[in-house]
Residue frames as qw, qx, qy, qz and C-alpha x, y, z in Angstrom:
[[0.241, -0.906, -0.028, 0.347, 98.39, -8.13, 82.17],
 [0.493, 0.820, -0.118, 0.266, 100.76, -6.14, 79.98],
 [0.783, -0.071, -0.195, 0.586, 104.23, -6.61, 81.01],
 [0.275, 0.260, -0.219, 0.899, 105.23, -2.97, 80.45],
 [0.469, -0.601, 0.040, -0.646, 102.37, -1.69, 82.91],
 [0.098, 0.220, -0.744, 0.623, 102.97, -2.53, 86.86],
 [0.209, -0.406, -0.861, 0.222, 100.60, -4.14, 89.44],
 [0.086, -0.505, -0.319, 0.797, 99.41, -0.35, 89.57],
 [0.464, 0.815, 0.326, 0.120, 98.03, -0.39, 86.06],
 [0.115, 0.883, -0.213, -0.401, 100.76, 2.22, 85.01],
 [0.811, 0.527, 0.038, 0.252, 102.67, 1.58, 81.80],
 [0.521, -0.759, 0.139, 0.365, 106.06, 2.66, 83.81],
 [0.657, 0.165, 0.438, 0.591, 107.65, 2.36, 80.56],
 [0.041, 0.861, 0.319, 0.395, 105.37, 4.98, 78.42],
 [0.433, -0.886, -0.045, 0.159, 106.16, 6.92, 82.16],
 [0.686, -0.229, 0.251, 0.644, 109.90, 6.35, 81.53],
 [0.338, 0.545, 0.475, 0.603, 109.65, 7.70, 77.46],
 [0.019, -0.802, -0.239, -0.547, 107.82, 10.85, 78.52],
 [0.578, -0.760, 0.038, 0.295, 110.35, 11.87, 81.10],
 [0.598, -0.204, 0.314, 0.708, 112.89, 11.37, 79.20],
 [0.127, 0.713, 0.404, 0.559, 110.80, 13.65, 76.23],
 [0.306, -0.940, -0.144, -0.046, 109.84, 16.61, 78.93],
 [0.565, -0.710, 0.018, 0.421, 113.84, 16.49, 79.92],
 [0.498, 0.218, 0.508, 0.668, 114.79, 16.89, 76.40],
 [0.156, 0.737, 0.342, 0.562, 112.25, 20.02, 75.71],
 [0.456, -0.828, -0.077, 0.318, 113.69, 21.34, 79.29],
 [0.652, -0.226, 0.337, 0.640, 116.98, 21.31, 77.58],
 [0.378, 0.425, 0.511, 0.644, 115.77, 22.88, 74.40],
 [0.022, -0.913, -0.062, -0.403, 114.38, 25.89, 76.13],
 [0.574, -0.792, -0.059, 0.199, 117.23, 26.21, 78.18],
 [0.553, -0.028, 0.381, 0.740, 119.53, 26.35, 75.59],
 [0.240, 0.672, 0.567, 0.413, 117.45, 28.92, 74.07],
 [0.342, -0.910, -0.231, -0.033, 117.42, 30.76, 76.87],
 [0.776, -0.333, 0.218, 0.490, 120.58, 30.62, 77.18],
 [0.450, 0.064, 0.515, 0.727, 121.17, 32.10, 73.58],
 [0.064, 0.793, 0.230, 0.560, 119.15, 35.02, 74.02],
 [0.444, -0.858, -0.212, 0.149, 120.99, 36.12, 77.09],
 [0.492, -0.646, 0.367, 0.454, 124.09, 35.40, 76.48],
 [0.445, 0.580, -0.570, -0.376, 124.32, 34.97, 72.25],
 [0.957, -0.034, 0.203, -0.204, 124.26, 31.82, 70.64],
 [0.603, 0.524, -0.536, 0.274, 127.56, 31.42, 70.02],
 [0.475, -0.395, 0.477, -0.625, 127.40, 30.64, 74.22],
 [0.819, -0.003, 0.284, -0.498, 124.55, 28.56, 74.02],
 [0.980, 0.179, -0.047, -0.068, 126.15, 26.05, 71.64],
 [0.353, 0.504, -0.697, 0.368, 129.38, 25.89, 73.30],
 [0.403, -0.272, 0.688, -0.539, 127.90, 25.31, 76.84],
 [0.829, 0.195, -0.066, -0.519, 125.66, 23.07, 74.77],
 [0.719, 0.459, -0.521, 0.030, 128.63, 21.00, 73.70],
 [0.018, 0.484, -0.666, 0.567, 130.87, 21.41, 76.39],
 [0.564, -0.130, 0.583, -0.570, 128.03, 19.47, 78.87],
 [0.899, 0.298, -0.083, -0.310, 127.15, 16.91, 76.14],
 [0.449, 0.551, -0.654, 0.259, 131.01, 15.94, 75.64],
 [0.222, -0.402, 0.737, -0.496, 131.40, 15.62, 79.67],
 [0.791, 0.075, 0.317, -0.518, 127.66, 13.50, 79.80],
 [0.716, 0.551, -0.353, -0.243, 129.13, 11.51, 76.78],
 [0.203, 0.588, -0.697, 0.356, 132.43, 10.89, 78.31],
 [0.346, -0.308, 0.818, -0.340, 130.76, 9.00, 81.49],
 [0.942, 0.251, 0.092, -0.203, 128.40, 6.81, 79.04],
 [0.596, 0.572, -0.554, 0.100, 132.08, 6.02, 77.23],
 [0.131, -0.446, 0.789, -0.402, 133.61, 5.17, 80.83],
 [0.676, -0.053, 0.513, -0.526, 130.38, 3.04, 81.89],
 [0.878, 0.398, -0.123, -0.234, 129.97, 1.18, 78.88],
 [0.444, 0.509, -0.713, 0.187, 134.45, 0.31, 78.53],
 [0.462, -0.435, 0.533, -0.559, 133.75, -0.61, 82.52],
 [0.907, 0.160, 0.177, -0.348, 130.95, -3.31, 81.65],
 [0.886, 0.456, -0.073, -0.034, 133.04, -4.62, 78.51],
 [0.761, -0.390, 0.204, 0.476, 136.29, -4.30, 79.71],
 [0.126, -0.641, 0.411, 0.636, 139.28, -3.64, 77.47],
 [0.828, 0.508, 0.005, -0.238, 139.09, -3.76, 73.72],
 [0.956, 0.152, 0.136, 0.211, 140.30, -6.77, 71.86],
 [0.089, 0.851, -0.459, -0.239, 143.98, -5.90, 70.27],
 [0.886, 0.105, 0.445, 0.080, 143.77, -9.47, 68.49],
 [0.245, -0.414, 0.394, 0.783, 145.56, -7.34, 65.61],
 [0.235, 0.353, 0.737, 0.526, 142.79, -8.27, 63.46],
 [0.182, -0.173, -0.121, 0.960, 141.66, -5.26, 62.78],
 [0.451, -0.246, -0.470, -0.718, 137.90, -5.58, 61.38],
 [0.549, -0.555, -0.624, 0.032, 136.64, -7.87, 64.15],
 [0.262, -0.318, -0.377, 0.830, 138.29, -4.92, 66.72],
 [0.027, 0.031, -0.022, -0.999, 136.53, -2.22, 65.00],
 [0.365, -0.302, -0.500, -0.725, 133.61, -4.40, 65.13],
 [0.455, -0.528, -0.589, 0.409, 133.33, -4.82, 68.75],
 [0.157, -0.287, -0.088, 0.941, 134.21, -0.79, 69.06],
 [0.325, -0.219, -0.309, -0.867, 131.22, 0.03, 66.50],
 [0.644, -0.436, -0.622, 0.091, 129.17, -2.37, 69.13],
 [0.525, -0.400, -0.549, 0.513, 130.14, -0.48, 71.73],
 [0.024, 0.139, -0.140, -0.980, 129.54, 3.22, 70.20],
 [0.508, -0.349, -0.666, -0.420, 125.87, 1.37, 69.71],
 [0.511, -0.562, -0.592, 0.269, 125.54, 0.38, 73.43],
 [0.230, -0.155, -0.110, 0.954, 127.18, 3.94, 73.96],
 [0.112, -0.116, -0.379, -0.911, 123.99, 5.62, 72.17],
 [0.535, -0.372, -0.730, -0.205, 121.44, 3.18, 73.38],
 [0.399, -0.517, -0.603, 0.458, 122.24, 4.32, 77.22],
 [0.225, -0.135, -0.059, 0.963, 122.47, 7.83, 76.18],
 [0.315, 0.159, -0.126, -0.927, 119.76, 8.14, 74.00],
 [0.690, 0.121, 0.584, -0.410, 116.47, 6.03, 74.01],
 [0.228, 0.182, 0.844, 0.449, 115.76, 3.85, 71.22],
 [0.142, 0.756, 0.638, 0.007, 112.17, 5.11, 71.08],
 [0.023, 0.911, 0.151, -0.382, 113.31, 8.58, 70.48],
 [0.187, 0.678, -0.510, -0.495, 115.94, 8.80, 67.79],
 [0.906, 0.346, 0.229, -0.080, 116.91, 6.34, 64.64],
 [0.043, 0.841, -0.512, -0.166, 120.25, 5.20, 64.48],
 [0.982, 0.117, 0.120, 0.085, 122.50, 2.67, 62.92],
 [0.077, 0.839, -0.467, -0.269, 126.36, 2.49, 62.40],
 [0.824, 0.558, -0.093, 0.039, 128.53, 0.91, 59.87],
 [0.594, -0.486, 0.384, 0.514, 132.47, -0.55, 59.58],
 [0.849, 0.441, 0.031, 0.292, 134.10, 0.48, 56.31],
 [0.467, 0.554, -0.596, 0.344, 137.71, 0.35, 55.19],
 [0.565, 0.087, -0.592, 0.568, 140.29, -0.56, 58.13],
 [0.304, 0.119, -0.442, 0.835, 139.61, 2.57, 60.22],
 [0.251, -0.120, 0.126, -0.952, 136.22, 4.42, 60.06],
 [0.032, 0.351, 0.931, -0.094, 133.17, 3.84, 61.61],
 [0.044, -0.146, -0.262, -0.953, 129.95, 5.48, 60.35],
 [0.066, 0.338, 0.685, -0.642, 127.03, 6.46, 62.34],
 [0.096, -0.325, -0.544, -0.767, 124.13, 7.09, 60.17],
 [0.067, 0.369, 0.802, -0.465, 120.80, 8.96, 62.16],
 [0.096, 0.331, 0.581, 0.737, 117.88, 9.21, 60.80],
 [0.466, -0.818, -0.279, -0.192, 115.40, 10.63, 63.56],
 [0.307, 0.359, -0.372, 0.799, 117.00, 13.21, 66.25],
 [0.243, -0.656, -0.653, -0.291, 115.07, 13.82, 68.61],
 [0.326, -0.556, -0.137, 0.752, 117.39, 16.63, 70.27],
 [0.078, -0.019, 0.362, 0.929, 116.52, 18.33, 66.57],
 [0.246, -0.733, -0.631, -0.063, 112.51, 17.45, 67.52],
 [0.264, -0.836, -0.482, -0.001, 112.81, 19.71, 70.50],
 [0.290, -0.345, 0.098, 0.888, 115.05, 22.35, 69.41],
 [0.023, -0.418, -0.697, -0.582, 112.54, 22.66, 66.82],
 [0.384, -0.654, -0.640, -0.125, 109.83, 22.83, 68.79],
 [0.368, -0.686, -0.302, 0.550, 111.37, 25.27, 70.89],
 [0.437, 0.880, 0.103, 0.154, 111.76, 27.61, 67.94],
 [0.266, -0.853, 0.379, 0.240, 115.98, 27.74, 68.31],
 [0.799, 0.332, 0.325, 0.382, 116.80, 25.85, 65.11],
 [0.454, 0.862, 0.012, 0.226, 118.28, 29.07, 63.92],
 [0.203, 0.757, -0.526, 0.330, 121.83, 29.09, 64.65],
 [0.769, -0.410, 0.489, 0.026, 122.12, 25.62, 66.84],
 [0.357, 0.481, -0.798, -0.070, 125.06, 23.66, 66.02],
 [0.927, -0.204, -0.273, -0.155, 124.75, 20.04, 66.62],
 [0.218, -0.733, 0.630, -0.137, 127.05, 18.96, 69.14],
 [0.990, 0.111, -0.055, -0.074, 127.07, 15.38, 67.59],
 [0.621, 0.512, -0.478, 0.352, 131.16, 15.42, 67.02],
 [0.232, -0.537, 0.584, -0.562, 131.59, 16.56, 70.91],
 [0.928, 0.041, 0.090, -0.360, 129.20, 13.42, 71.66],
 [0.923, 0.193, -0.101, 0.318, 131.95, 10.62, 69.77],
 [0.191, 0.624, -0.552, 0.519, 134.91, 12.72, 71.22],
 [0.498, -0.456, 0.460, -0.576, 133.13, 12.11, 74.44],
 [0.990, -0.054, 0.102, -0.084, 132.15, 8.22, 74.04],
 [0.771, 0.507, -0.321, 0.211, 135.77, 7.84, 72.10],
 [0.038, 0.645, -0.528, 0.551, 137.65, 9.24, 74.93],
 [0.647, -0.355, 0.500, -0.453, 135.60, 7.27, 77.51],
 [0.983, -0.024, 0.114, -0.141, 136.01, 4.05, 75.74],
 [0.611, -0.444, 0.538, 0.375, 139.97, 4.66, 75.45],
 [0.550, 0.576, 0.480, 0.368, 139.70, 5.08, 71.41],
 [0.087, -0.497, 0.265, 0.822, 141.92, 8.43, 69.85],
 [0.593, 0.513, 0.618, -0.046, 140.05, 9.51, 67.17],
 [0.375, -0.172, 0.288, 0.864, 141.89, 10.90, 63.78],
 [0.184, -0.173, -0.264, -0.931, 138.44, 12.14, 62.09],
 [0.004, -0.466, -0.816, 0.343, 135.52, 12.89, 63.72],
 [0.148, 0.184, -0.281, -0.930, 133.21, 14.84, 61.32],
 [0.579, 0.552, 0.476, -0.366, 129.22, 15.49, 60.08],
 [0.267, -0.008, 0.805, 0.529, 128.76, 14.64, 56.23],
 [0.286, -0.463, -0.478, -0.689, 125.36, 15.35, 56.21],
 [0.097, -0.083, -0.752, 0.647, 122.95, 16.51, 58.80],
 [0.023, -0.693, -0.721, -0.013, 118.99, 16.45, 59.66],
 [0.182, -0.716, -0.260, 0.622, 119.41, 20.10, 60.95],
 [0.001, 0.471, -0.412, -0.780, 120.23, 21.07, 57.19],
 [0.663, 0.383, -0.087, -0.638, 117.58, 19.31, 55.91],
 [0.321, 0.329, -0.849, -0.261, 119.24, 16.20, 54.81],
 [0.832, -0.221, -0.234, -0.452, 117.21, 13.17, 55.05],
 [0.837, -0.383, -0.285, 0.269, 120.03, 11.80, 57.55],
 [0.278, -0.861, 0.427, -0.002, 122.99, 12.75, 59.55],
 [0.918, 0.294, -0.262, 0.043, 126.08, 11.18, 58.52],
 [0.271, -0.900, 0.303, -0.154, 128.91, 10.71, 60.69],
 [0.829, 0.356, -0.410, 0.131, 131.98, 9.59, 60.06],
 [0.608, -0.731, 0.306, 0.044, 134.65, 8.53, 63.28],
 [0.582, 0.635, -0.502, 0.075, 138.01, 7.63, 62.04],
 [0.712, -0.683, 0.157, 0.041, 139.81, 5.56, 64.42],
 [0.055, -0.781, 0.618, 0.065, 143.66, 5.48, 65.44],
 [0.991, -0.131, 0.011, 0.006, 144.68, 1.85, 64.89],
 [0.435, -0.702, 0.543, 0.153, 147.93, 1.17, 66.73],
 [0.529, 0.586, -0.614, -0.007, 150.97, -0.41, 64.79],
 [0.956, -0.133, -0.188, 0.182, 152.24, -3.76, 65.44],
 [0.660, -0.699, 0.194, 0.197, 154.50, -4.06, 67.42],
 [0.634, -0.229, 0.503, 0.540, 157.88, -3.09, 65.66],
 [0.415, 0.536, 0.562, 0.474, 156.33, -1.63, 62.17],
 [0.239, 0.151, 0.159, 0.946, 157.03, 1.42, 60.65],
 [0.044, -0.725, -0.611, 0.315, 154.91, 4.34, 61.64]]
């Protein structure tokens, strides 16, 4: 018997996947809708504005689990537990099976989210409201950054799928506190 299918012969997984797909093209025509009643300058604020909050309690749930982050002063193994945890942050938000993502430590501070499948830009597509959506990808890492206790000085798109680019690049800057006593 196939692990992902139940004593009922369903594949509860597959079931899972295409729930989560149907609640994703609910969203996309509801943001549409949204942005022919009310203008899309609306639609991708309320768009944000509810992604941020949804963000925010994956950031809380995720710091919960892991506790507090390290503050060993080394400052590469901290930002690599925090890019770990802006991973598990994505993973509960957004299926694996439905977007392609990977992020990255360089220098001291930033951490870089690279995606290469979207699959909130699938079914905005598909709902024909690519014209004029903004991604709300920055609200997103405000929202996980805030919930995981993490001040972020840049939180900005480099490239993005929605402009054609063959990824989205995103770059998170993070505050890193001063030792204790050093010039600031």
């Amino acid at each position: 018997m196939n692990t992902a299918t139940g004593g009922d012969g369903v594949n509860h997984r597959a079931q899972t996947v295409e729930a989560y797909r149907l609640w994703w093209q609910h969203d996309a025509h509801w943001y549409q809708g949204v942005a022919r009643r009310f203008g899309q300058q609306a639609a991708n604020e309320i768009n944000a504005e509810a992604m941020r909050k949804v963000a925010l309690k994956v950031g809380q749930q995720v710091a919960r689990r892991c506790g507090a982050l390290p503050g060993s002063g080394d400052s590469g193994k901290d930002l690599e537990e925090l890019r770990r945890r802006y991973d598990e942050c994505g993973d509960r938000m957004f299926p694996r099976e439905l977007r392609n993502a990977s992020t990255g430590v360089e220098d001291d501070d930033l951490i870089v989210l690279t995606l290469r499948r979207n699959f909130a830009i699938t079914m905005v597509r598909m709902a024909g409201s690519m014209e004029g959506y903004q991604c709300p990808c920055t609200d997103v890492h405000a929202g996980w950054s805030e919930g995981l206790g993490v001040t972020l000085t840049e939180n900005r798109a480099t490239s993005c799928l929605r402009e054609g680019d063959p990824a989205c690049r995103l770059l998170m800057r993070v505050r890193t506190p001063h030792a204790p006593g050093a010039e600031g």
